[in-house]
C-alpha distance (Angstrom), angle and dihedral (degrees) to the residues before:
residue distance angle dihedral
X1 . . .
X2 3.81 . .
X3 3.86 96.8 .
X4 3.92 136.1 106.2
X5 4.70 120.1 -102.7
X6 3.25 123.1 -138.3
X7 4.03 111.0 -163.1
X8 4.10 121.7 154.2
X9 3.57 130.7 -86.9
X10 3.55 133.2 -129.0
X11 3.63 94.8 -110.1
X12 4.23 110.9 102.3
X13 4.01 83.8 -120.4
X14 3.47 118.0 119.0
X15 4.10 86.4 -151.3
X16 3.89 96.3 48.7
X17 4.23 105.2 99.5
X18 3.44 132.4 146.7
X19 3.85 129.4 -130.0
X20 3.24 126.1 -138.3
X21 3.66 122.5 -154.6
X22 3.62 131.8 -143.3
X23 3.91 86.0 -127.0
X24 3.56 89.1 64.0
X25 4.20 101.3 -100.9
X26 3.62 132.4 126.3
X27 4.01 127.1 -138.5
X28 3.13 139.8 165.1
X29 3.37 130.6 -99.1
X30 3.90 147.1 -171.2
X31 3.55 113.9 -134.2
X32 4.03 122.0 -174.9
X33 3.86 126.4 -179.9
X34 3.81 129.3 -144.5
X35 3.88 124.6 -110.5
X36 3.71 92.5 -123.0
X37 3.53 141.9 87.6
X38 3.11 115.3 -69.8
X39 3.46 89.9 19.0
X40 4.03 114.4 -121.9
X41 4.06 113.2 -131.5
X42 3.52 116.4 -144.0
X43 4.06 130.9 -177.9
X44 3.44 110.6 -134.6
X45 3.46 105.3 -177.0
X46 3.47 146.3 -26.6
X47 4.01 139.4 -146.7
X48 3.96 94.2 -122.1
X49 3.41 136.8 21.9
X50 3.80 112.3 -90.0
X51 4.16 107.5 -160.1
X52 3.84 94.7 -146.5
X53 4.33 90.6 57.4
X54 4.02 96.9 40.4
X55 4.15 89.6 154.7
X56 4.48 90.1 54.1
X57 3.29 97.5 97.6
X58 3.95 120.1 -119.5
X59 3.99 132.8 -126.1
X60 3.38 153.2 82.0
X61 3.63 127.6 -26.1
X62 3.51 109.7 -149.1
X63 3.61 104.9 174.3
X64 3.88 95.4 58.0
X65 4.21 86.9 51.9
X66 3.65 84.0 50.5
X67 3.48 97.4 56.4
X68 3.92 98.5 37.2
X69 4.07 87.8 63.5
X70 3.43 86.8 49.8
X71 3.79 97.5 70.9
């Protein structure tokens, strides 16, 4: 289909996804939802630049590290 997947990670954050890309890779993303209704997704940012999303901005997410070490 040409365009990027969000499904949820493991990670008991309801902003930790991951994004699939129509090349085949996986990265993580940051996903927030809007107060209102319906609520209005948004990806904040993701861990590596995905070519299909060039405005999303790119970096690390710190919060998902976080709770990976925790385990």
């Amino acid at each position: 289909m040409g365009v990027p997947v969000l499904y949820p990670a493991e990670e008991d954050l309801p902003s930790a996804y991951w994004l699939a890309t129509s090349s085949g890779e996986s990265v993580r993303a940051r996903l927030y939802a809007s107060d209102g209704e319906p609520p209005v997704y948004t990806i904040d940012a993701v861990e590596s630049a995905v070519a299909q999303l060039p405005h999303i901005r790119v970096g690390d997410l710190p919060e998902i590290a976080r709770n990976k070490g925790d385990r």
